[in-house]
C-alpha positions as CSV (number, residue, x, y, z in Angstrom):
1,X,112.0,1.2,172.2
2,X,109.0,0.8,169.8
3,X,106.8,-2.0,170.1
4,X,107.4,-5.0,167.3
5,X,104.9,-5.1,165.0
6,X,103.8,-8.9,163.5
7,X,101.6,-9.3,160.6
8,X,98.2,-11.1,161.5
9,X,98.3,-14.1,159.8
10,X,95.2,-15.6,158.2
11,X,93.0,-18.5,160.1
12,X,94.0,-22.2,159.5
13,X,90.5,-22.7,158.5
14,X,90.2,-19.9,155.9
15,X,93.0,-21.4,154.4
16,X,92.2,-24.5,153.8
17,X,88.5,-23.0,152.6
18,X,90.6,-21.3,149.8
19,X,92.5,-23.8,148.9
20,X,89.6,-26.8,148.5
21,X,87.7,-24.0,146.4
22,X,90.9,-23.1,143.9
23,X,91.3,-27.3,143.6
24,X,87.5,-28.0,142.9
25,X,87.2,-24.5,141.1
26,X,89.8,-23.7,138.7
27,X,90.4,-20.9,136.5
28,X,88.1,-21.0,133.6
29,X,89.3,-20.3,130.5
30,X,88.6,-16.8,128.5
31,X,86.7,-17.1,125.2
32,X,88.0,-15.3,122.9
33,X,86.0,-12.0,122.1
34,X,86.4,-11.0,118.2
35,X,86.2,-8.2,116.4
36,X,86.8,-6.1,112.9
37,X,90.6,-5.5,114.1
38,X,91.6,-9.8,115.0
39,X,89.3,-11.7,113.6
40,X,91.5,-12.6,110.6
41,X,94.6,-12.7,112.9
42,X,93.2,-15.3,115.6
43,X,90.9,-17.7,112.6
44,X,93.6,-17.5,110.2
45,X,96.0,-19.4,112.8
46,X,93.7,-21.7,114.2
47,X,93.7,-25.3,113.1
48,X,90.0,-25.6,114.3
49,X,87.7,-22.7,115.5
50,X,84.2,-22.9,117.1
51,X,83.0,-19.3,117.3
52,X,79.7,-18.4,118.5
53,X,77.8,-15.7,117.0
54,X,74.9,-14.7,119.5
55,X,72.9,-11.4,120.6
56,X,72.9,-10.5,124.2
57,X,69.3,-10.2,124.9
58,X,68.7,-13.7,123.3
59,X,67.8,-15.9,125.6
60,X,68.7,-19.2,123.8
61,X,72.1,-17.2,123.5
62,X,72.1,-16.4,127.3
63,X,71.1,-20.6,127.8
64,X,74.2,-21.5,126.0
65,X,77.0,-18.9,127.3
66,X,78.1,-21.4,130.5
67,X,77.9,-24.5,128.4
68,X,79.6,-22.9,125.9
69,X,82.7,-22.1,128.6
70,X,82.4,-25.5,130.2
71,X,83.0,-27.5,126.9
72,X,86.1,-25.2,126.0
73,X,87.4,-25.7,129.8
74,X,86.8,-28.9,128.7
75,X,88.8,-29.0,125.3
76,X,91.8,-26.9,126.2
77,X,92.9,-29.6,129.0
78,X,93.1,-32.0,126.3
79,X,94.7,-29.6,123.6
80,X,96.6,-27.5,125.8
81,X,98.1,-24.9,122.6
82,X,96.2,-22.1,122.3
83,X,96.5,-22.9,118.2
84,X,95.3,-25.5,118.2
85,X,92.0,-25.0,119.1
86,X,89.8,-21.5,119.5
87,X,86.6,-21.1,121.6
88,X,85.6,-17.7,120.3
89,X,82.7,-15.5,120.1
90,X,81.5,-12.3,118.4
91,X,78.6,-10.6,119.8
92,X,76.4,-9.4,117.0
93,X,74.8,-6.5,117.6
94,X,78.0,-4.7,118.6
95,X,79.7,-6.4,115.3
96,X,76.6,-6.2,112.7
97,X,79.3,-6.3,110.0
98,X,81.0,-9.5,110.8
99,X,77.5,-10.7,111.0
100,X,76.4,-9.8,108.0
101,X,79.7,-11.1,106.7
102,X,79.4,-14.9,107.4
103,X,75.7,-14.9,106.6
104,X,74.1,-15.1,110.6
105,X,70.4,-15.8,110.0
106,X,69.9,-16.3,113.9
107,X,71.0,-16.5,117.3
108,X,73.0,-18.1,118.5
109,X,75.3,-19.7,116.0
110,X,77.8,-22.1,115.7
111,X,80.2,-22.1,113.1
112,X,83.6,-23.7,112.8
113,X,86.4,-22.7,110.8
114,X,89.4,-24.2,109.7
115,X,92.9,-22.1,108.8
116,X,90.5,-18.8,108.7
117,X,88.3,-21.2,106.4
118,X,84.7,-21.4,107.5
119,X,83.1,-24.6,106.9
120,X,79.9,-24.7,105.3
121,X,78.3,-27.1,107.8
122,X,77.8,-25.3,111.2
123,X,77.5,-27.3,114.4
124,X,73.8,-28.2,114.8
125,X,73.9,-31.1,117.7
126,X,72.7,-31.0,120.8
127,X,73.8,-27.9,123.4
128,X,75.7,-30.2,125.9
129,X,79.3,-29.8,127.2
130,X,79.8,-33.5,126.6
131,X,78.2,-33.1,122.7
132,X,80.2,-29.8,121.6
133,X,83.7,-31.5,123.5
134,X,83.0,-34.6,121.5
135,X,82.0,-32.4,118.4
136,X,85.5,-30.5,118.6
137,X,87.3,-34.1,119.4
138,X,86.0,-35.8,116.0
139,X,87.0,-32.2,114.2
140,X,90.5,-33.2,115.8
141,X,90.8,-36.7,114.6
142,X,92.6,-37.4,111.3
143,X,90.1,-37.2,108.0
144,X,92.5,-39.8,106.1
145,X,92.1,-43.4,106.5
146,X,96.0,-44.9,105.6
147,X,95.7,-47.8,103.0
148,X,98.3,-50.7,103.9
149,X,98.0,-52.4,100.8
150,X,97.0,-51.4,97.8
151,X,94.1,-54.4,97.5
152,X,91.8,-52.5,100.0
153,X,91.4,-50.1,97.2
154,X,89.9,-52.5,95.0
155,X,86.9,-52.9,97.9
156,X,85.9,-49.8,98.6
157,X,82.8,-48.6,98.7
158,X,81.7,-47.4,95.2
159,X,78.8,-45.4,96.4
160,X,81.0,-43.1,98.0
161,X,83.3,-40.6,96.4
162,X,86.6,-41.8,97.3
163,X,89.4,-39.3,96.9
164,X,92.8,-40.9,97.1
165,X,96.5,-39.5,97.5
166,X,99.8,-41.9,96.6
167,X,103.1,-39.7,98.2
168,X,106.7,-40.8,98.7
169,X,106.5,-39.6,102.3
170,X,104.0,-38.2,104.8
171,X,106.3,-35.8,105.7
172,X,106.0,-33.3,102.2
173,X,104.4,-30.2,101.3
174,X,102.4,-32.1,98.9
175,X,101.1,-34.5,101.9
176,X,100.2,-31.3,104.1
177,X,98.4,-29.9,101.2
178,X,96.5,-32.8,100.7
179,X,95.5,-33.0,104.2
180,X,94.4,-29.7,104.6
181,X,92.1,-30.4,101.6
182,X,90.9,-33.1,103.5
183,X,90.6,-31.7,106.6
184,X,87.8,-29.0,105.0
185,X,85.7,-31.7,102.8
186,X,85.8,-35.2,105.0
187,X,82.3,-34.9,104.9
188,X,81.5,-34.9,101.6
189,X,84.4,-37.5,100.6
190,X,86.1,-40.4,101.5
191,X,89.9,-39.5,101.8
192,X,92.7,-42.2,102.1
193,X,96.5,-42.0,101.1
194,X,99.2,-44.2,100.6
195,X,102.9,-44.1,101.7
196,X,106.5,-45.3,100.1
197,X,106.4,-48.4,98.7
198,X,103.2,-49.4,99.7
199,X,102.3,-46.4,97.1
200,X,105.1,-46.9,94.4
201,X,103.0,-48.9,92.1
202,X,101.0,-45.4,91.4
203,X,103.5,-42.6,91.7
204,X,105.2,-43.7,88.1
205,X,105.2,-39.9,87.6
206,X,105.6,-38.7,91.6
207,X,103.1,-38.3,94.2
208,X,99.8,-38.8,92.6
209,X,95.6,-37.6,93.6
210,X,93.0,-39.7,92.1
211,X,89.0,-39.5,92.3
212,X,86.9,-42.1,91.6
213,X,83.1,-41.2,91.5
214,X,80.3,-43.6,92.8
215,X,79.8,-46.4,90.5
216,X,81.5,-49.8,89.8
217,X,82.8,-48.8,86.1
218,X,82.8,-45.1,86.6
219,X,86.5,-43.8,85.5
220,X,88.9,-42.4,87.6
221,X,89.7,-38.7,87.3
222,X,93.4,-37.4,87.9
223,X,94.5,-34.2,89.4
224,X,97.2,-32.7,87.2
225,X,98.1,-29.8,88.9
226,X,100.2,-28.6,91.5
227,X,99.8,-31.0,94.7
228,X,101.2,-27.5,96.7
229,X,98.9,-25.5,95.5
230,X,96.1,-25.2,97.9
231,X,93.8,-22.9,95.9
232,X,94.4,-25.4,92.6
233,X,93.7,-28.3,94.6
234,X,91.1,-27.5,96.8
235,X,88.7,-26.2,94.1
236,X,89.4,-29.7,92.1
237,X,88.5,-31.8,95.3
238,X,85.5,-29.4,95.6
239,X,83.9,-30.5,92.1
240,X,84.6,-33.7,92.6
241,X,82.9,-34.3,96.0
242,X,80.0,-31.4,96.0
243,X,78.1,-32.9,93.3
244,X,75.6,-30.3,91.3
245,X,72.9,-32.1,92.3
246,X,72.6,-33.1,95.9
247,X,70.3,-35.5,97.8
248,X,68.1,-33.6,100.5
249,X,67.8,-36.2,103.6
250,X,66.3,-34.9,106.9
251,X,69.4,-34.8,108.2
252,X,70.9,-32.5,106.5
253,X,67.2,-30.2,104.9
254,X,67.9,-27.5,107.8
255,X,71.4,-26.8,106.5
256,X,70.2,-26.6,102.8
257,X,67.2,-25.2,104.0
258,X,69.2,-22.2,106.0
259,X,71.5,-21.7,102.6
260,X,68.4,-19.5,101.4
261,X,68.1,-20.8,98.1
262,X,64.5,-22.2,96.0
263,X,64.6,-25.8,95.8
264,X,64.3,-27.5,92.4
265,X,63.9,-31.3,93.6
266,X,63.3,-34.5,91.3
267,X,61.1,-37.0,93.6
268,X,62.4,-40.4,92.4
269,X,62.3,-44.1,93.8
270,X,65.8,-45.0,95.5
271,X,66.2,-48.1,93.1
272,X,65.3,-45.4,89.8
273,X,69.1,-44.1,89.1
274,X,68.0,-43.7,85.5
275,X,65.2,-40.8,86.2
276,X,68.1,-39.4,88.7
277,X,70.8,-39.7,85.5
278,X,68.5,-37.9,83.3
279,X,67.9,-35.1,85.7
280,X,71.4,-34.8,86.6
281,X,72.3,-34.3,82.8
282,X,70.1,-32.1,81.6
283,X,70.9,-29.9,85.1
284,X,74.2,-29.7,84.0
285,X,73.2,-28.5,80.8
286,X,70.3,-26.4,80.9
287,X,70.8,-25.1,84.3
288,X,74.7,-24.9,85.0
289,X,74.1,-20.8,84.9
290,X,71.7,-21.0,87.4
291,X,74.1,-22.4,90.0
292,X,74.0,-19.7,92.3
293,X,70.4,-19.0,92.4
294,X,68.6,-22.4,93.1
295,X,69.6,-25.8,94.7
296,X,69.8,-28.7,92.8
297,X,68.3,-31.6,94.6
298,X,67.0,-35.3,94.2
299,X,64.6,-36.9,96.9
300,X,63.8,-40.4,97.8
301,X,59.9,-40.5,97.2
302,X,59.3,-42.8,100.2
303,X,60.7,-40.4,102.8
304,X,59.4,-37.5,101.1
305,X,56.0,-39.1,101.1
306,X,54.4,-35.7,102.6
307,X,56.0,-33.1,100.4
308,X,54.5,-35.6,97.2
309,X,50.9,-35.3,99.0
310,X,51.3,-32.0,99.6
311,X,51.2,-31.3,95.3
312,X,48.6,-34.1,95.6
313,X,51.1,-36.8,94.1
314,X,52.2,-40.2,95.3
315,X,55.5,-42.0,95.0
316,X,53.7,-44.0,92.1
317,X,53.5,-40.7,90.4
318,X,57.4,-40.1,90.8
319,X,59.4,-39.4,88.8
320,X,58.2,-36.0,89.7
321,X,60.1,-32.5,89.2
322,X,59.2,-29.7,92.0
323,X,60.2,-25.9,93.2
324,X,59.8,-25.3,96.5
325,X,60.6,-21.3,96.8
326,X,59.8,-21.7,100.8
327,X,56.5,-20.1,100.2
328,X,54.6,-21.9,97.6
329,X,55.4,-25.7,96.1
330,X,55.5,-26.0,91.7
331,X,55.5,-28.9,89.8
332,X,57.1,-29.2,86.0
333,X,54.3,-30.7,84.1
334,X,55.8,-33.5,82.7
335,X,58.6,-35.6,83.7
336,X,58.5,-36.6,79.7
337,X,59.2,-33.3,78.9
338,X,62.8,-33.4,80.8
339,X,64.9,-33.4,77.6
340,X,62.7,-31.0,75.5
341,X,65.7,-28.3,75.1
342,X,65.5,-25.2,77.3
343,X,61.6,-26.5,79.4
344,X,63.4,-26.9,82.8
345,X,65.5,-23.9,82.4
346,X,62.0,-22.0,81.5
347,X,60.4,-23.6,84.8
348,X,63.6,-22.0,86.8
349,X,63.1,-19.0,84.5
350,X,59.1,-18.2,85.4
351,X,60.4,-18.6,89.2
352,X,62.8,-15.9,89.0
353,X,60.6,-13.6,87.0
354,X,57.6,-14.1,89.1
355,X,55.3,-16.2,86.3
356,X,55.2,-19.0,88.1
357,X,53.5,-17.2,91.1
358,X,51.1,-15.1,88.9
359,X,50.5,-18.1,87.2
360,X,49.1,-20.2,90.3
361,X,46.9,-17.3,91.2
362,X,45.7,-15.6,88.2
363,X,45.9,-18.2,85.5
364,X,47.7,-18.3,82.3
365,X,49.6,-14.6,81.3
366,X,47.8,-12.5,79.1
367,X,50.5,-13.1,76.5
368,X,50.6,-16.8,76.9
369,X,46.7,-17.0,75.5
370,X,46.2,-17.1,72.2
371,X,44.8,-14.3,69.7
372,X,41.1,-14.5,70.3
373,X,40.6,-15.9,73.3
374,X,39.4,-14.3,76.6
375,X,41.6,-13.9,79.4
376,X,40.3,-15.1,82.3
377,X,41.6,-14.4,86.1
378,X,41.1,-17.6,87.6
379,X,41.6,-17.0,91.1
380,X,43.9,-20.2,92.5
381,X,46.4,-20.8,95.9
382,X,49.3,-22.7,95.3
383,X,50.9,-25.1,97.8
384,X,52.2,-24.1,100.3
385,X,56.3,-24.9,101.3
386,X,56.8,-27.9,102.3
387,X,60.2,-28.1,103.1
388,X,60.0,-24.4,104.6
389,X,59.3,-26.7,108.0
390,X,63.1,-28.5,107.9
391,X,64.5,-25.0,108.7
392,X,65.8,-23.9,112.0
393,X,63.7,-24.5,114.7
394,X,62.3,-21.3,116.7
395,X,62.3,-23.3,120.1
396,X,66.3,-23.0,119.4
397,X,67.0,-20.3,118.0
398,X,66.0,-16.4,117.4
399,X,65.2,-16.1,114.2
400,X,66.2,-13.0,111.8
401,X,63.6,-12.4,109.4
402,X,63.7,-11.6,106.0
403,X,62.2,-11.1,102.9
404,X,59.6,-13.6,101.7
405,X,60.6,-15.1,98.3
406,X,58.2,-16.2,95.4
């Protein structure tokens, strides 16, 4: 008879060894790699995205791998669907063309998308498990404040830009549209809705989107289109809350900084709305053509004290109208002059063609003197940026260089 043969069975104490270390260590979750072939597939269906864009032999990137892990361990035990929201990642130098594609400047990056839709403000906080987690969370929470009675409308803050939707029912395809609008530019407006009879006082023709812009006795604007239409509706809410000419704040200079566009600022006094007015107006139409080639921006003169010294002005100069191209600083001659038709679209103008630059270092061009007189090269430097210094920091990032600008 052959011998029985019984398996050897594993020590008590190994175990229990295994088992404390699966309880105290769980599985951690898999960020999702992306690529050319599901990127589209896995943003697209995502209600909120982080992805992280970094370069292997970054080291800032390297720093930010295991905190990146830990916060989406983190955020998946509290939104369980894999839908719902996506930790992902696309290493760069293997995928230079999705790179290239969303604009990465440096390593690593942030940026969170929305339905496939990135948003234009990346995540910029602190590298923390606890900060990104509680970044994700407020992405989460709902972007519409729910107005009970319609008298909270008539005190709300008129500095803001206050979008407002008035439906039947919060379960519609108009209400799903509207949120999704809202969900993509809560930061740049105030969003609130409505419901049933609460709303009926507004909806004499159906469900109903109104804007109403900063100021007291500014009118409302209606939306007359389709309320299912995303496209429709998304660029409306876009004009209304992205103003043409934005106010630059330390808080948000890196991000305007980091869109790679010259600066045209007015310097004004916080309490001088009529200087801002004027600028604003003759923005829109001088400059509306110009959109995609310069920011528009106002500055409080008090915060921006520095930039002002730095073109040897004070804020009892100001108003005062500046380029910054994030290599030398230009000031428009005469605030007076604002109105004169087509003078700020020439300053924007000499920029682009390089006159402006010349200009600070040669003197006037040769067919700017007059018949007769000598030309002189009077050798001058302008300022230097100013606001070059708000841009991302190199003790957090690696910076990608590229090509200086006028």
């Amino acid at each position: 008879m052959r011998p029985a043969i019984f398996p050897l069975l594993p020590d008590p104490g190994c175990l229990l060894l295994l088992l404390v270390s699966w309880l105290f260590n769980p599985a951690r979750s898999e960020i999702t790699s992306l690529d050319s072939g599901n990127i589209d597939d896995i943003l697209n269906n995502a209600d909120v995205a982080l992805v992280n864009f970094y370069a292997d032999w970054c080291r800032f990137s390297q720093m930010l791998h295991p905190i990146f892990e830990e916060a989406s361990n983190v955020i998946k035990e509290e939104y369980p669907d894999k839908n719902q929201v996506v930790f992902a990642r696309v290493d760069c130098d293997q995928h230079s063309d999705i790179a290239q594609r969303y604009r990465i400047s440096k390593y690593p990056t942030l940026k969170l998308f929305r339905n496939g839709m990135m948003m234009k403000r990346e995540y910029r906080g602190q590298r923390s498990v606890t900060a990104i987690a509680d970044y994700i969370r407020q992405q989460k929470s709902n972007p519409i404040r729910e107005v009970q009675d319609l008298e909270e409308i008539s005190s709300l803050d008129r500095s803001r830009r206050n979008i407002i939707g008035y439906f039947e029912q919060k379960d519609s395809d108009n209400y799903r549209t509207f949120e999704r609008v809202a969900n993509i530019l809560h930061d740049d407006c105030v969003f609130l809705s409505a419901f049933g009879a609460v709303s009926k006082a507004e909806r004499f023709s159906g469900d109903n989107v109104i804007y109403k812009p900063p100021g007291e006795n500014a009118p409302d604007m209606v939306y007359l289109g389709s309320l299912t239409n995303f496209d429709l509706i998304y660029a409306w809410t876009q004009d209304k809350c992205v103003p043409l000419v934005r106010e630059i704040t330390f808080e948000n200079g890196e991000e305007l900084t980091e869109e790679g566009l010259p600066f045209l600022i007015l310097f004004h006094m916080k309490d001088d709305l009529e200087s801002l007015e004027k600028f604003q107006q003759e923005v829109a139409r001088q400059l509306i053509g110009e959109k995609g080639t310069i920011n528009f921006l106002h500055a409080d003169c008090d915060k921006f004290r520095h930039p002002l010294l730095h073109i040897q002005k004070t804020p009892a100069d100001c108003p005062v109208i500046a380029i910054d191209s994030f290599r030398h600083m230009y000031v428009f001659p005469d605030f007076s002059d604002l109105s004169v038709p087509g003078k700020l679209k020439q300053f924007v103008l000499d920029l682009h063609s390089g006159k402006l630059h010349r200009e600070f270092h040669h003197g006037p061009d040769p067919t700017d003197v007059a018949p007769g007189q000598p030309i002189q090269d009077l050798a001058s430097s302008p300022p230097e940026s100013s606001f070059q210094k708000l841009a991302p920091s190199e003790h957090r990032y690696t910076l990608l260089r590229e090509k200086d600008e006028l």
